[in-house]
DRENRO-237932 format. One record per residue (C-alpha): residue number from 0; residue in one letter; x, y, z. Coordinates in Angstrom, 3 decimals, m for minus. Layout:
<r NUM, "A", <X, Y, Z>>;
...
end
This chain:
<r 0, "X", <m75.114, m50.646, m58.493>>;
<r 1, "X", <m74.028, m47.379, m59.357>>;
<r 2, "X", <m73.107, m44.732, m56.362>>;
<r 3, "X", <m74.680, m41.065, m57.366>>;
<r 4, "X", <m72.505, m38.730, m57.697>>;
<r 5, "X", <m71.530, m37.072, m54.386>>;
<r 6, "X", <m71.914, m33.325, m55.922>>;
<r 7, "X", <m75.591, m34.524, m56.179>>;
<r 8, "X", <m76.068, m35.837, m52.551>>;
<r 9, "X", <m74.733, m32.754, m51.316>>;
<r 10, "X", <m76.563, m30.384, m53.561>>;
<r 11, "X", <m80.032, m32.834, m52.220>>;
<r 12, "X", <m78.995, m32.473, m48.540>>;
<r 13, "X", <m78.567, m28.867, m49.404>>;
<r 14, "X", <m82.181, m28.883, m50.786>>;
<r 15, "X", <m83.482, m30.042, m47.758>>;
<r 16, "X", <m81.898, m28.436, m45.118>>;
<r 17, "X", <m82.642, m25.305, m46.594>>;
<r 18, "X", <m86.873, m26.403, m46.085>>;
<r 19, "X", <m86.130, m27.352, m42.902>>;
<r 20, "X", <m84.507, m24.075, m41.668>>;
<r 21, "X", <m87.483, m22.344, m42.983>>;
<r 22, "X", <m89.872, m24.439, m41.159>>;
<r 23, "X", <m87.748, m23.915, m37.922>>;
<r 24, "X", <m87.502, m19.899, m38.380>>;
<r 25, "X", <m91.073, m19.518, m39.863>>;
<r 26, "X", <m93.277, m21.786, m37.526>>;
<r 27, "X", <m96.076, m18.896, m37.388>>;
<r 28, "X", <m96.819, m19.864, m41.259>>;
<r 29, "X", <m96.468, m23.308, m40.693>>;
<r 30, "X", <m99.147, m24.250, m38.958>>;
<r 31, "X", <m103.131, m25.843, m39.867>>;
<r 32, "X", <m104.572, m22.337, m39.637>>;
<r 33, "X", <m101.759, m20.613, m42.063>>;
<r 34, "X", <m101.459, m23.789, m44.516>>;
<r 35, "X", <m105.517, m24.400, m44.943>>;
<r 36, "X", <m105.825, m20.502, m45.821>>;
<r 37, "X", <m102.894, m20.979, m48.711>>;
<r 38, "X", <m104.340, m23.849, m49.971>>;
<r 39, "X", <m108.447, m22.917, m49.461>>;
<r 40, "X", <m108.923, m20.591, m52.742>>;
<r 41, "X", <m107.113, m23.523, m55.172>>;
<r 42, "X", <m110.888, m25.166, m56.470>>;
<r 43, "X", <m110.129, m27.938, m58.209>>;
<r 44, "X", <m106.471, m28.197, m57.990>>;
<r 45, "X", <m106.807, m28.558, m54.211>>;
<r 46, "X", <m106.451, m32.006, m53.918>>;
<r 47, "X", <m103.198, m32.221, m55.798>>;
<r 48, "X", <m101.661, m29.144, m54.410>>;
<r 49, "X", <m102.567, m30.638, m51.023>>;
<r 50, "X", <m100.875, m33.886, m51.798>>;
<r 51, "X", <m97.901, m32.134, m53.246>>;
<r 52, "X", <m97.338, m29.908, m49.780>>;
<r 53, "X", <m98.181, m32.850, m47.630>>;
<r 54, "X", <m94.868, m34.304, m49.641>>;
<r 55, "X", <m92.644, m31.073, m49.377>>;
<r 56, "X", <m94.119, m30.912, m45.307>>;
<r 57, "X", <m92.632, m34.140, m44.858>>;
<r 58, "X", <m89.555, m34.005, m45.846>>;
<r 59, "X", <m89.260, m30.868, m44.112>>;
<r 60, "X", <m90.137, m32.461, m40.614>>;
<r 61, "X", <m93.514, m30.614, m40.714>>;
<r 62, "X", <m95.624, m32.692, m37.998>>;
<r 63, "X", <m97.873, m35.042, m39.668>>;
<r 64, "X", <m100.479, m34.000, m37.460>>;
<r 65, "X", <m100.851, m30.809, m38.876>>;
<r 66, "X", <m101.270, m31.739, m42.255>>;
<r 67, "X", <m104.383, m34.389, m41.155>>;
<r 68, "X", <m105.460, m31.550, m39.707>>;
<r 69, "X", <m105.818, m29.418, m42.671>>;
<r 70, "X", <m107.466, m32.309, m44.442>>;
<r 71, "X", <m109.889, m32.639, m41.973>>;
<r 72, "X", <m111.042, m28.728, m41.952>>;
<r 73, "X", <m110.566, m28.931, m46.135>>;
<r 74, "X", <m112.458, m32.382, m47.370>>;
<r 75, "X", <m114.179, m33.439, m44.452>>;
<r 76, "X", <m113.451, m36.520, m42.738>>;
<r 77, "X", <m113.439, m39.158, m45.495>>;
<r 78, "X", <m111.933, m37.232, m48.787>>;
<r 79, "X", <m109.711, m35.676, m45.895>>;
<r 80, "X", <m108.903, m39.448, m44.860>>;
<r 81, "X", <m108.341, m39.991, m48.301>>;
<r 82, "X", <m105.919, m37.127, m49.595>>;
<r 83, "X", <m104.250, m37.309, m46.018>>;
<r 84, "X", <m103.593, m40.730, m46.409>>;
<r 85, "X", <m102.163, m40.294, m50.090>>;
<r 86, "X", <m100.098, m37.481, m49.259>>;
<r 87, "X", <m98.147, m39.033, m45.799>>;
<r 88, "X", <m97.831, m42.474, m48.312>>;
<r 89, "X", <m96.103, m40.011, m50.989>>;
<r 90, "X", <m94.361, m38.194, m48.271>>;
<r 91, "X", <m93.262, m41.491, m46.681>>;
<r 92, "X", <m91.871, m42.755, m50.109>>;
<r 93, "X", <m90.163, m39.742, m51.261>>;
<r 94, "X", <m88.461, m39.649, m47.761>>;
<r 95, "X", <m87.582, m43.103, m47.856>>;
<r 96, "X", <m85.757, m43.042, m51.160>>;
<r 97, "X", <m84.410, m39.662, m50.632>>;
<r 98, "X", <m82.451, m41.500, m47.681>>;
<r 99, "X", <m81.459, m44.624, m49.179>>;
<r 100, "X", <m79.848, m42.719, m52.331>>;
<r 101, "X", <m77.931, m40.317, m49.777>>;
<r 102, "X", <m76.579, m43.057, m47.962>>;
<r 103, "X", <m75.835, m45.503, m50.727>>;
<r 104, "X", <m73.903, m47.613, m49.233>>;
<r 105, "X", <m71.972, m45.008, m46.889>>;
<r 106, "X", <m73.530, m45.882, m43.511>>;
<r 107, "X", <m73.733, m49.250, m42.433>>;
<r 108, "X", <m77.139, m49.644, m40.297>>;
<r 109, "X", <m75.960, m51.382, m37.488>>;
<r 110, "X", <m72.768, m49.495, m37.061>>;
<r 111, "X", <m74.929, m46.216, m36.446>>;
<r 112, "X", <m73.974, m45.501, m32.926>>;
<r 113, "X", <m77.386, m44.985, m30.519>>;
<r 114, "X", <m79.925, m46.546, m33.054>>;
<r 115, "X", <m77.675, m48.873, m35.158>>;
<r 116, "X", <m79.502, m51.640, m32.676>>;
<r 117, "X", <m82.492, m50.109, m33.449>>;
<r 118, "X", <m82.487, m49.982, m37.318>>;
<r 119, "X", <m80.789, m53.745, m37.401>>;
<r 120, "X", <m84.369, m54.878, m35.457>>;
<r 121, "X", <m86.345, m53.030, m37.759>>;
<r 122, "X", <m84.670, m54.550, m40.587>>;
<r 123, "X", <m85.285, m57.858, m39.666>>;
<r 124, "X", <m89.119, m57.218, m38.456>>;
<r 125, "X", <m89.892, m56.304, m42.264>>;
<r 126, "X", <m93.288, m54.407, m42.802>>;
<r 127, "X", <m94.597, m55.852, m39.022>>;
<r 128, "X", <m92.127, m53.714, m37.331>>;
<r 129, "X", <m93.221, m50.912, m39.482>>;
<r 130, "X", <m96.257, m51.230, m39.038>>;
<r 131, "X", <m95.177, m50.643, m34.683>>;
<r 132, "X", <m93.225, m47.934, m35.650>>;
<r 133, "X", <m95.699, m46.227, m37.512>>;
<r 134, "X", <m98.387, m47.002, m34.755>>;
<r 135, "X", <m95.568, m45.027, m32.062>>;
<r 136, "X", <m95.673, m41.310, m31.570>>;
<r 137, "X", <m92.335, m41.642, m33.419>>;
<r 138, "X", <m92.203, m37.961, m35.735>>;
<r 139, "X", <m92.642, m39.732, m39.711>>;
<r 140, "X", <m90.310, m38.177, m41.137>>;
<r 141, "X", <m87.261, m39.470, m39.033>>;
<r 142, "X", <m89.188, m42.705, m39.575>>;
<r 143, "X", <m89.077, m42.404, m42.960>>;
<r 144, "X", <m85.520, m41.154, m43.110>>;
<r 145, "X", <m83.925, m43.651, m41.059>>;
<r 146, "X", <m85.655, m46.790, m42.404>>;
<r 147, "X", <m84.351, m45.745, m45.871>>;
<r 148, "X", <m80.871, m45.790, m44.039>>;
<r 149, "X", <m81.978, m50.159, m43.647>>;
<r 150, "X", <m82.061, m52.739, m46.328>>;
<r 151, "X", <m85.758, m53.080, m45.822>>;
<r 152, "X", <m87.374, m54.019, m49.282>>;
<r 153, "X", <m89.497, m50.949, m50.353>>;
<r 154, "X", <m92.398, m53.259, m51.103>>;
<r 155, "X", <m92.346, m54.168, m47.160>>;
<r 156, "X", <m91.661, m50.423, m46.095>>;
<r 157, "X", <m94.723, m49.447, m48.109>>;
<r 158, "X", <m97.117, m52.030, m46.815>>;
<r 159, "X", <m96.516, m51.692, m43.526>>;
<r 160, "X", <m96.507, m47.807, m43.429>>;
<r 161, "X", <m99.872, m48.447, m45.568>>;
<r 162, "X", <m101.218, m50.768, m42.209>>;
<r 163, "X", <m99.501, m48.160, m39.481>>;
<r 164, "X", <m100.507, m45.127, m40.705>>;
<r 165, "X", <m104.697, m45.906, m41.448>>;
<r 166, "X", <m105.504, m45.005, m37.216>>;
<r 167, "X", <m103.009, m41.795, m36.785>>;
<r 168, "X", <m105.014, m40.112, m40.109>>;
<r 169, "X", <m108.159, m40.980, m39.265>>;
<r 170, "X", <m107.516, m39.480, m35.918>>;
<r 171, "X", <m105.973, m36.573, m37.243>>;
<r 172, "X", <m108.486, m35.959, m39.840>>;
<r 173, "X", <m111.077, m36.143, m37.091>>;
<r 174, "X", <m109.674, m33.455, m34.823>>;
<r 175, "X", <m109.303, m31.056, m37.909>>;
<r 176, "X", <m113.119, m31.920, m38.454>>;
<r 177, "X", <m114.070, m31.249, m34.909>>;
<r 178, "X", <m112.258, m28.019, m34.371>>;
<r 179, "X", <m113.365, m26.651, m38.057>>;
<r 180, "X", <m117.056, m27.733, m37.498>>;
<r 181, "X", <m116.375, m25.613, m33.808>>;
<r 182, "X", <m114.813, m22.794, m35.252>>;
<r 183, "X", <m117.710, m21.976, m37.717>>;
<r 184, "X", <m120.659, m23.441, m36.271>>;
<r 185, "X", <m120.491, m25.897, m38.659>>;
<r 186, "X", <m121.927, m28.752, m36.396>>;
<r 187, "X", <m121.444, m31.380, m33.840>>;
<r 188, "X", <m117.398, m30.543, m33.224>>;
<r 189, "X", <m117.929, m33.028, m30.174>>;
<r 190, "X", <m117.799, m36.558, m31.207>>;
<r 191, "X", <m115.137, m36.009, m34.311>>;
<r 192, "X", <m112.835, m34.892, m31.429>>;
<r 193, "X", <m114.063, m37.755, m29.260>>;
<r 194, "X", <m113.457, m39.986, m32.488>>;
<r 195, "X", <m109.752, m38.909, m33.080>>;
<r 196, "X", <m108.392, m38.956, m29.252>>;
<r 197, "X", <m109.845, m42.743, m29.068>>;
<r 198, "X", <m108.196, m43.734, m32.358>>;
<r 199, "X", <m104.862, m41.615, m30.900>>;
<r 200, "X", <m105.429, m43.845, m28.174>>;
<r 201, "X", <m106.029, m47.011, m29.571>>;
<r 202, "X", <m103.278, m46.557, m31.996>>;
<r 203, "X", <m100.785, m46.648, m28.998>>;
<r 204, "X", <m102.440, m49.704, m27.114>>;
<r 205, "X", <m101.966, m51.365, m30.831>>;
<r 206, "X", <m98.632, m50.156, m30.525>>;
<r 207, "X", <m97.778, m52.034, m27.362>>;
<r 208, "X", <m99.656, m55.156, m28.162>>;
<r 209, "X", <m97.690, m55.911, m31.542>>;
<r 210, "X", <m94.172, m54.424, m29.928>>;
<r 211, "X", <m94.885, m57.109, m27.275>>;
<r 212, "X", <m95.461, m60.088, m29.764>>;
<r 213, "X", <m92.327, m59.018, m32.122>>;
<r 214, "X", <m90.640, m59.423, m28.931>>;
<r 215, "X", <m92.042, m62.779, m27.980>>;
<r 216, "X", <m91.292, m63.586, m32.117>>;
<r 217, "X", <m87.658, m62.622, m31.778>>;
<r 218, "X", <m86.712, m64.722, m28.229>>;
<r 219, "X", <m88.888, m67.982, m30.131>>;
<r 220, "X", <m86.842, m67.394, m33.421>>;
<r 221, "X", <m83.622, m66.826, m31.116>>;
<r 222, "X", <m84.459, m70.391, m29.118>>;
<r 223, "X", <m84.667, m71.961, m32.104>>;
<r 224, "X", <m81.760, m70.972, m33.611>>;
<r 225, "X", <m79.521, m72.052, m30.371>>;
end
């Protein structure tokens, strides 16, 4: 395997902390109110320039929550589910790959000091343990960033974000429903609202059940072995 050329990494690393500065110093733009008004007068390219900032809002640590948001107030709850759901998978890919050509091979996983422990049990959980970390109020971009820093098959990254992400958009999507349906009379805001803090808190009792049983999974595996 080939190692990109470093010129490259940097000019990528360049790239990106350049979107992320402007997200930190221009948080009054950034937000569901600002991004659904930029993206509102599109018609039929909506969908795709949706999908395509959901991407760039990723990898610029833009809170996933505000882009289900905007697909909730935009499409509704399921076309918002939908586009939502397409856009954090392409986010979660891009960021993903972005990080495992950047590192290629420079970082060792397990040698990272703090979360080296972290990353190693990951890697070893395959797509159950990211399916847990996608169910955890972890931010998804640093998800995304550091399990491209693993050797976690992409195949297994992608299935298991697929499984971890399905309750966190629908919730999200739900709450952008609610408050747009409040803001403009549009209807019952109520039970969307109801709808996405239940699935917010579902998502973290599913958390805790399958961190519990990877746990249980690991000691068996480790009694085995000894």
């Amino acid at each position: 395997m080939m190692r990109p050329k470093l010129w490259l990494r940097l000019a990528l690393v360049l790239v990106l902390a350049g979107g992320l500065a402007y997200v930190a110093f221009n948080r009054g733009t950034v937000n569901p109110q600002a991004i659904q008004r930029q993206l509102d007068e599109l018609g039929w390219a909506l969908p795709l320039a949706y999908v395509a900032y959901h991407v760039v809002a990723t990898l610029c640590f833009v809170p996933r929550f505000v882009m289900g948001t905007v697909a909730g107030a935009l499409f509704g709850l399921w076309w918002g589910a939908l586009w939502s759901m397409t856009g954090a998978m392409a986010g979660a890919a891009a960021g993903f790959v972005i990080a495992r050509y950047l590192n290629a091979g420079l970082l060792v996983p397990e040698d990272i000091p703090r979360v080296g422990g972290w990353l190693e049990r990951a890697e070893r959980g395959g797509w159950k343990s990211v399916v847990v970390l996608r169910l955890l109020p972890v931010p998804h971009p640093i998800t995304n960033y550091a399990l491209g820093l693993t050797r976690l098959k992409f195949g297994a990254y992608v299935w298991g974000s697929l499984l971890g992400l399905v309750p966190s958009t629908f919730a999200y999507v739900d709450l952008g429903l609610g408050g747009r349906n409040a803001a403009f009379g549009l209807g019952n805001w109520v039970t969307p609202v109801l709808w996405g803090v239940g699935l917010l808190v579902l998502s973290a009792l599913a958390s805790r059940l399958f961190r519990r049983k990877l746990a249980a999974g690991g000691e068996a595996n480790a009694n085995k072995g000894s």
